[in-house]
C-alpha positions as CSV (number, residue, x, y, z in Angstrom):
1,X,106.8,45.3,156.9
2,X,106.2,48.9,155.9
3,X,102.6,50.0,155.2
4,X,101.5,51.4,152.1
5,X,100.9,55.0,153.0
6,X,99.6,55.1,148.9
7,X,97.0,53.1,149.7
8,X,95.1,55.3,152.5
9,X,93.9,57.6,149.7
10,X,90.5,56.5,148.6
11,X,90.3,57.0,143.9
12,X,88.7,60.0,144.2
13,X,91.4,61.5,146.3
14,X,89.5,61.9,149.8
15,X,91.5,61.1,152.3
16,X,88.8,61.1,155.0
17,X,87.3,58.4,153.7
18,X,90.2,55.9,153.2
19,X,91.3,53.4,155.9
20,X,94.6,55.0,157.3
21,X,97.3,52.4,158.2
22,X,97.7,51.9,161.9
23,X,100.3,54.1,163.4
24,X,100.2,56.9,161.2
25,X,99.0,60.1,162.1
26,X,96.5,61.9,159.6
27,X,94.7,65.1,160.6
28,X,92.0,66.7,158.5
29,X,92.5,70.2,157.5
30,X,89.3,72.4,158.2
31,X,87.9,73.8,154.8
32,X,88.7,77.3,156.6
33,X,92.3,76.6,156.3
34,X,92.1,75.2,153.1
35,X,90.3,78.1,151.8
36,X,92.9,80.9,153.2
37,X,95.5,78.6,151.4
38,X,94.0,79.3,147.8
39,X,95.3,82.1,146.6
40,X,95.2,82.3,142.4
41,X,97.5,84.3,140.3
42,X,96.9,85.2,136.6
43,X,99.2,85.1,134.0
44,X,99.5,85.6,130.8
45,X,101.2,83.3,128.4
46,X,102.2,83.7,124.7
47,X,102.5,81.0,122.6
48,X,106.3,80.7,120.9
49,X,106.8,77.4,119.4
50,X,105.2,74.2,119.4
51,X,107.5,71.3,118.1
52,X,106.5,67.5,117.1
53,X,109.2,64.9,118.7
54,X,109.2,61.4,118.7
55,X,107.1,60.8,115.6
56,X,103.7,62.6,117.5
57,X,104.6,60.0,120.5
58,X,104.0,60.5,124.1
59,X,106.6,62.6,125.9
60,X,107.2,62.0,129.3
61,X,109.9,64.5,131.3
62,X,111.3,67.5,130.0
63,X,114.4,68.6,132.0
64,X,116.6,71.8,131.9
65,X,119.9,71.6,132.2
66,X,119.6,74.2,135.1
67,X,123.3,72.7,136.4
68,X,125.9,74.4,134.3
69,X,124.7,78.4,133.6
70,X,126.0,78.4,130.2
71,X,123.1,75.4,128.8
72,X,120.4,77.0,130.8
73,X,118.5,77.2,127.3
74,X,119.3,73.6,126.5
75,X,116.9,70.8,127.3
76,X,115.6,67.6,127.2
77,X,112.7,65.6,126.6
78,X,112.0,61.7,126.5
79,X,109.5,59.1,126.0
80,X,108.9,56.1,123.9
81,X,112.8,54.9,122.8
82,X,113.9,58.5,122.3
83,X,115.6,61.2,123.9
84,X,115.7,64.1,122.2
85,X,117.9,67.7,123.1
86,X,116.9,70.8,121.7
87,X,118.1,74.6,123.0
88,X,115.9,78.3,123.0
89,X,117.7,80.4,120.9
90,X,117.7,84.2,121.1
91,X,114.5,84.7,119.3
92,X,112.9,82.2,121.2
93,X,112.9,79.4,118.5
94,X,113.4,75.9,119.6
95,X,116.5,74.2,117.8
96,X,116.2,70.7,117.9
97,X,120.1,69.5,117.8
98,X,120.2,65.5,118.5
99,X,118.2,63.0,119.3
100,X,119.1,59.4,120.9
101,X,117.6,56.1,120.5
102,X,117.9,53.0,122.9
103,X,117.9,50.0,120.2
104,X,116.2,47.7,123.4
105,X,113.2,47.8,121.5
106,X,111.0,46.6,124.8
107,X,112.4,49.5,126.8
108,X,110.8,53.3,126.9
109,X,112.7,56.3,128.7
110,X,110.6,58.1,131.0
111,X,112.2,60.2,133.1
112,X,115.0,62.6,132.5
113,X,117.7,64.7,134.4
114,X,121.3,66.3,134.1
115,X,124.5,65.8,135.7
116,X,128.1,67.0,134.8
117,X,131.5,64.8,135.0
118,X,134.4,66.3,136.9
119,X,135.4,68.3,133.7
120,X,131.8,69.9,134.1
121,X,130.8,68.5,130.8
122,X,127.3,68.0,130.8
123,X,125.8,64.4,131.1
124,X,121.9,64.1,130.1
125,X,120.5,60.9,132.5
126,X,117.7,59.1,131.4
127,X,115.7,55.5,132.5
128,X,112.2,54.0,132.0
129,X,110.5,51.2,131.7
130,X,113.4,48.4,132.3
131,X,115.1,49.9,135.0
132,X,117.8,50.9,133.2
133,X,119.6,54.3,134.0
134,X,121.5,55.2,130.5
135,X,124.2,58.1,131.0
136,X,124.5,59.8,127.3
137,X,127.5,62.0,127.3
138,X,126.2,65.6,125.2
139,X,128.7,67.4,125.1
140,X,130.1,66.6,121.4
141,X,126.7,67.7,120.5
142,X,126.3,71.2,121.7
């Protein structure tokens, strides 16, 4: 049986205080090293767009379809029974251009990701809450 490495970190996220499973090897880093690590970098943002999917519901993955260079503005983003696909246009306004629905009213998506067939049409991949993995074909839609 394979421990559950999960279960050596204590809820507040200290690992020294957490019983380690037997076998594994844990090592505490020194606050020195930890300290040299930190290094912070400011940026500034500007706010674009904000946009309101799903009815105001949770959203849970946003993915770029980083796979084929001519939809790097397109993405994705799911939760609840949607999926919705929206593109950056020039001026940096968000398009919405379909969304998708699962009509398994007990399932949710929550995760998202792209994929292409072999005729490198692009393939948005979503699953959730059932276990489900639904491949929705976009192409017709861009």
């Amino acid at each position: 049986q394979t421990p559950n490495y999960f279960s050596a970190m204590s809820e507040s996220g200290d690992t020294s205080q957490a019983s380690i499973p037997s076998g594994t090897r844990h090592k505490k880093r020194s606050q020195s090293h930890e300290a040299s690590r930190e290094k912070y970098i400011d940026i500034d943002f500007t706010l674009k767009e904000i946009v309101n999917i799903h009815g105001g519901g949770s959203v849970y993955c946003i993915s770029f379809c980083d796979i084929i260079p001519s939809l790097w503005t397109y993405f994705a983003a799911v939760g609840g029974r949607s999926a919705s696909l929206f593109s950056i246009d020039a001026d940096d306004s968000i398009r919405s251009i379909k969304s998708f629905t699962t009509e398994d009213r007990g399932d949710e998506f929550y995760s998202s990701c792209w994929g292409a067939n072999a005729d490198a049409l692009p393939l948005l991949i979503v699953g959730g809450k059932k276990g489900i993995i639904t491949v929705i074909n976009v192409a017709e839609n861009l």
